[in-house]
Structure formats: structure tokens, C-alpha cells
C-alpha positions in Angstrom: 12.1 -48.6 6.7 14.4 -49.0 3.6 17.6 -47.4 2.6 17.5 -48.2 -1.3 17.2 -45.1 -3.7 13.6 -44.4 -4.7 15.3 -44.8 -8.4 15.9 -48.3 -8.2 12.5 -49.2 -7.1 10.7 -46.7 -9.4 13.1 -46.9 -12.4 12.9 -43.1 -13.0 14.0 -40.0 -11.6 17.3 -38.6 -9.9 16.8 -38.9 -5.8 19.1 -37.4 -3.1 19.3 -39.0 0.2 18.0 -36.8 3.4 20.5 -37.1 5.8 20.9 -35.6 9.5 17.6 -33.2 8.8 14.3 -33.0 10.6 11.3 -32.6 8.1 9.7 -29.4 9.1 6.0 -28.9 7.5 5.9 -25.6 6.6 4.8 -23.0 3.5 8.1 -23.1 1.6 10.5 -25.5 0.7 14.0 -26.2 0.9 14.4 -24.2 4.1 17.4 -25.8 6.6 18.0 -24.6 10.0 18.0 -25.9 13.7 20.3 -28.1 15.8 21.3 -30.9 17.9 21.9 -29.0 20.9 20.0 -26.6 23.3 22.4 -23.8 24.1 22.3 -20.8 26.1 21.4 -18.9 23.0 18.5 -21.4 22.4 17.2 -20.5 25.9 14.5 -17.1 25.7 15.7 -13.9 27.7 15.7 -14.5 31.6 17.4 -13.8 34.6 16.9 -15.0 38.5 16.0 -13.2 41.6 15.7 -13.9 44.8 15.9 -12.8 48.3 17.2 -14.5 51.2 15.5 -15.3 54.6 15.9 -13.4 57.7 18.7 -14.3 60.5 17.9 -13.9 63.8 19.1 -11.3 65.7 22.9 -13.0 66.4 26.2 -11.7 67.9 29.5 -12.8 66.9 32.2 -14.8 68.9 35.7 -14.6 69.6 36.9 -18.7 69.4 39.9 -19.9 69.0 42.6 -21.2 70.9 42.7 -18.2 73.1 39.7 -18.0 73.8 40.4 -18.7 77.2 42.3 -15.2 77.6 39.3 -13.8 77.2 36.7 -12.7 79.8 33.0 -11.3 79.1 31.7 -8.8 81.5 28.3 -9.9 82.9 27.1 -6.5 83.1 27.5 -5.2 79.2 28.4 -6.6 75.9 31.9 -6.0 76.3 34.9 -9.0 75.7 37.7 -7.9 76.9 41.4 -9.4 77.5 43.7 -8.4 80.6 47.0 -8.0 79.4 50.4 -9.3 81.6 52.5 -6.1 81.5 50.2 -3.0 82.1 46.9 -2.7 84.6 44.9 -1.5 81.8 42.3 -3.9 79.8 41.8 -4.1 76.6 38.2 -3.7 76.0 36.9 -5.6 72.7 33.2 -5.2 72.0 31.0 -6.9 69.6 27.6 -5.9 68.9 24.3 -7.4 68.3 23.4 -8.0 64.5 19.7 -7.0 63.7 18.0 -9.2 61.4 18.8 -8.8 58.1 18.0 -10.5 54.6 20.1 -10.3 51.3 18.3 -9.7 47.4 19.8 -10.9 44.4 19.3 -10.5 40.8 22.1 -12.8 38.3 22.9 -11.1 35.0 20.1 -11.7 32.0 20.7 -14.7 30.0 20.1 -16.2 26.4 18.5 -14.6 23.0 15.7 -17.0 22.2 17.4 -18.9 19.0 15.1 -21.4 17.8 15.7 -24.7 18.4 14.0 -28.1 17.2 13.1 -30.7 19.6 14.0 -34.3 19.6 12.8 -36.6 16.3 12.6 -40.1 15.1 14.8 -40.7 12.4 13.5 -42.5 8.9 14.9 -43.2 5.5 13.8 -39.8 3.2 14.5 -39.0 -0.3 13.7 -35.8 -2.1 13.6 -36.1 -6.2 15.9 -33.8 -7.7 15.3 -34.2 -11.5 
């Protein structure tokens, strides 16, 4: 590969350098476009989806640092707390959480721009009179 003008080997014409282009065969000439960078607008039209697995069945739990306070009854679901200044009790239930799953769908992205793929760069000259 050579960088000297076409011109000074031929000893005729008028040449201009190619520089920073990709050749492109194709049906008509002098035609530019493309870049150097994928971007979202190079990517076609998509979007994601996607569903979650199942949780088991599941309850939640009271933790903490006063967790000691409180006392489950053996005979329901309830978690209660005696209080200090009254005879009644404070009943706190928690319930069993069926199984479940989540669905998902992000936003559609990208417009399908062209874009031209990695090259080898060469010396090119294209006559110009």
C-alpha cells in the first residue's frame, strides 16, 4: 500500500485522496453515508419481555430487635404483642402469600438506521479531472 498521488506515478490527471470512507459497491456513484458507531438508532425496532418465576407460597416475618416482644399463637396465624399497661393484646396477623409470578414488557427501542460494519483501511484515490 502506497500513499503517493496516482498523478505523480501516472503523470496525468487531477486525483483526490479518499479519506475516513468505506467503498460501498453499489449502482451509483458518489453516494456517502454510514458511521463509526452502532447507536441505539442503528439498532432495528425491539423491545423485551419476560415473566418471572413463581415464589412459593411464603409468609412474611416480623424481625428486628423486638422481635422478642412478640409471641405467635400456635393455634392460628396470629403474631401478637402483650402490651405493659392494659390486659388487652394487640393482635398482628400476617397472611399467607399465594404463589405469584410478575410480566414485564421495557419500552420499544431503536429505528433501524443503517449502519456499516467494520473495514480494512487502504490508500484510495478517485480522479477528479
Amino acid at each position: 500500500m502506497n500513499s503517493t498521488n496516482p498523478a505523480s506515478v501516472l503523470g496525468f490527471g487531477t486525483w483526490q485522496q479518499i479519506v475516513d470512507k468505506f467503498l460501498y459497491c453499489a449502482n451509483s456513484s458518489n453516494q456517502t453515508g454510514g458511521s463509526k458507531k452502532i447507536l441505539e438508532a442503528n439498532l432495528p425496532p425491539h423491545k423485551h419481555t419476560g415473566t418471572t418465576s413463581d415464589s412459593g407460597d411464603h409468609q412474611h416475618t416480623i424481625d428486628g430487635s423486638f422481635l422478642n416482644q412478640w409471641q405467635k399463637d400456635d393455634n392460628s396465624d396470629n403474631v401478637y404483642s402483650p402490651t405493659e399497661y392494659t390486659s388487652k393484646v394487640v393482635q398482628h396477623k400476617t397472611t399467607w402469600n399465594g404463589n405469584h409470578s410478575h410480566t414485564f414488557t421495557t419500552n420499544s427501542t431503536g429505528s433501524g438506521a443503517d449502519y456499516m460494519p467494520p473495514y480494512m483501511t487502504v490508500y484510495a484515490w478517485v480522479r477528479t479531472a
